[in-house]
Residue frames as qw, qx, qy, qz and C-alpha x, y, z in Angstrom:
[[0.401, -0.227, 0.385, 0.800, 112.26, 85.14, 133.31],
 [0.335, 0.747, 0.161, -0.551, 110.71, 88.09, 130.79],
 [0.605, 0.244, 0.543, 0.529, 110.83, 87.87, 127.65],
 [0.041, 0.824, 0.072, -0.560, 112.17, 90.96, 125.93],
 [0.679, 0.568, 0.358, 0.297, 112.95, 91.96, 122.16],
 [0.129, -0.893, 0.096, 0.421, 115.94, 94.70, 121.84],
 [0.699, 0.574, 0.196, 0.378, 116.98, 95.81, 118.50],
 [0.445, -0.321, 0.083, 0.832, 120.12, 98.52, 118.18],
 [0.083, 0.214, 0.545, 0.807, 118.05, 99.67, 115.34],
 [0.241, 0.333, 0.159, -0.898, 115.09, 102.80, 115.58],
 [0.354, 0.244, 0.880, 0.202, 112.26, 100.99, 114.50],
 [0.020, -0.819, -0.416, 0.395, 111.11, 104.49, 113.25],
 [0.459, -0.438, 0.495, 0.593, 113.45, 105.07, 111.42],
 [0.449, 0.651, -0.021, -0.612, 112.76, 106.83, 107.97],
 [0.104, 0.357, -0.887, -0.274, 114.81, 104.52, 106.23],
 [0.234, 0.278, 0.899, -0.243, 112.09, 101.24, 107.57],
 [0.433, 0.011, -0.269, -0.861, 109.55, 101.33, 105.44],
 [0.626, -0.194, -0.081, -0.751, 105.89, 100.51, 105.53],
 [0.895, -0.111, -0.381, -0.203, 106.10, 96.74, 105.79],
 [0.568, 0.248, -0.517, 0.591, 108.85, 96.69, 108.02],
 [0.129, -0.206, 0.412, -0.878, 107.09, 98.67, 110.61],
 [0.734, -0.324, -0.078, -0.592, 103.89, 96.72, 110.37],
 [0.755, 0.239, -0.567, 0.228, 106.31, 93.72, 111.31],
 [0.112, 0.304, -0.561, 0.761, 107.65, 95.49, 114.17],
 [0.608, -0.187, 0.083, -0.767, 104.13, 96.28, 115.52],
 [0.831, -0.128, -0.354, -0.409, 103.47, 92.83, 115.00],
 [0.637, 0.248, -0.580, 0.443, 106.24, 91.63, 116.73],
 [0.041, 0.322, -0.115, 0.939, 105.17, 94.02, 119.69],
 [0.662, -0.264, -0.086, -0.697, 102.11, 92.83, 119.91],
 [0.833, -0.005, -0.523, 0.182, 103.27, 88.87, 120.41],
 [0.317, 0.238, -0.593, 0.700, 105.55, 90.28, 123.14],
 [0.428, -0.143, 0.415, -0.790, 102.29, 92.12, 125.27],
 [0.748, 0.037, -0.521, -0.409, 100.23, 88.96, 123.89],
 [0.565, 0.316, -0.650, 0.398, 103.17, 87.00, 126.53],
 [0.558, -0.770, -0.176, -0.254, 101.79, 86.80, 130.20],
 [0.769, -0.320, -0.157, 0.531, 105.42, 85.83, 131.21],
 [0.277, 0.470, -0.051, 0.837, 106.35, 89.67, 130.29],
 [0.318, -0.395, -0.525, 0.683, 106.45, 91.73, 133.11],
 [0.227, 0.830, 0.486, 0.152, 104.22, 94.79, 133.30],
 [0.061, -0.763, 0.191, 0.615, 107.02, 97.23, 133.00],
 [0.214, -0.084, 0.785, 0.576, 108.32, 95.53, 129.86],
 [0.231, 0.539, 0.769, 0.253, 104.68, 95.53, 128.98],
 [0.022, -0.923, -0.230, 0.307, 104.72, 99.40, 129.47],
 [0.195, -0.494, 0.536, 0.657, 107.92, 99.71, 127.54],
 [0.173, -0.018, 0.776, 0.607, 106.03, 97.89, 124.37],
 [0.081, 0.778, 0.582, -0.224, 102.98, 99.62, 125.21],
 [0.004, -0.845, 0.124, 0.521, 104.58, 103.10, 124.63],
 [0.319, -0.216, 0.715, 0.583, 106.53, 101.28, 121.35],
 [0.221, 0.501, 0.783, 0.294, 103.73, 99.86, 119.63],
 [0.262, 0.840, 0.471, -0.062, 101.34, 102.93, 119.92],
 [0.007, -0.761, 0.232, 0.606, 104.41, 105.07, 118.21],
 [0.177, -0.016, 0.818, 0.547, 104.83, 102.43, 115.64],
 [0.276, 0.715, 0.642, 0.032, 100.74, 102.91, 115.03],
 [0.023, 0.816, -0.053, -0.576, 101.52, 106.74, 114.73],
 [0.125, -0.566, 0.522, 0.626, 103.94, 106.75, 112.87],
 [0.244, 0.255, 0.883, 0.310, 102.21, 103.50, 110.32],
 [0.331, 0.753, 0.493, -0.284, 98.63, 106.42, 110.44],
 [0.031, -0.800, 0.219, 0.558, 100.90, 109.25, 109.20],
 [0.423, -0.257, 0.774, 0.395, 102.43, 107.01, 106.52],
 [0.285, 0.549, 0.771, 0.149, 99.04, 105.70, 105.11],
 [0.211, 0.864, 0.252, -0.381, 97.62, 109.25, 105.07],
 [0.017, -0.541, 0.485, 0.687, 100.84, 110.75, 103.32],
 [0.152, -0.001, 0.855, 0.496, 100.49, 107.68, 100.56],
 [0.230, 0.656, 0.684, -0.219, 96.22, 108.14, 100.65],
 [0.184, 0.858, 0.167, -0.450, 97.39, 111.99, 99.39],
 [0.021, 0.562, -0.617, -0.550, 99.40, 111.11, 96.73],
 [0.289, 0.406, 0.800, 0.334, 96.90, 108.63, 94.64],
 [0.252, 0.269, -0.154, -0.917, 95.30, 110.18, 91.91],
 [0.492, 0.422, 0.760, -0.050, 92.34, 109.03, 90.58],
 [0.167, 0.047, -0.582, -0.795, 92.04, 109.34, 86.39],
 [0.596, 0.350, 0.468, -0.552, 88.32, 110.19, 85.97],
 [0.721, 0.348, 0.582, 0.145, 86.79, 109.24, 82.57],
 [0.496, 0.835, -0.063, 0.229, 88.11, 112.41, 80.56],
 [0.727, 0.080, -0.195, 0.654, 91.78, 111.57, 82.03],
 [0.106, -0.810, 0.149, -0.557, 91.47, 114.51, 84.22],
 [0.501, 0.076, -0.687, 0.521, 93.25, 114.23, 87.75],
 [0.577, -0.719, -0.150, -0.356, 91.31, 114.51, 90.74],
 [0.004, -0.360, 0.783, -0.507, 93.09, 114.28, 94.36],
 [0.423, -0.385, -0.817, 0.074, 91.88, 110.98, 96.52],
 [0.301, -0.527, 0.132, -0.784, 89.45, 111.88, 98.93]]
């Protein structure tokens, strides 16, 4: 018997933030982790997980361009 994880809910979903997607992912992984999963199912959370990474890179960047960093004459710089 396979062991599968099916949510009704888009785990992509703009609403799901950051921690909530690294959850998924993790969850994701544990499933392909499972030798009793089958290697479609393990193509179905293959193709999951590496949109939850997308979608977790895109996040980080967006939030990476929105720190500022106060130099020592309180001037704003953008993060590099």
């Amino acid at each position: 018997m396979t062991k599968t994880k099916k949510t009704n809910q888009d785990p992509l979903k703009a609403e799901a933030s950051y921690e909530e997607l690294m959850e998924e992912l993790s969850t994701v992984l544990k499933l392909m982790e499972d030798s009793s999963t089958s290697l479609e199912n393990q193509l179905v959370n293959y193709e999951k997980g590496m949109k939850l990474c997308q979608e977790l890179e895109l996040r980080l960047k967006k939030a990476e361009e929105k720190i500022l960093i106060i130099n020592q004459d309180g001037m704003e710089e953008d993060f590099d």
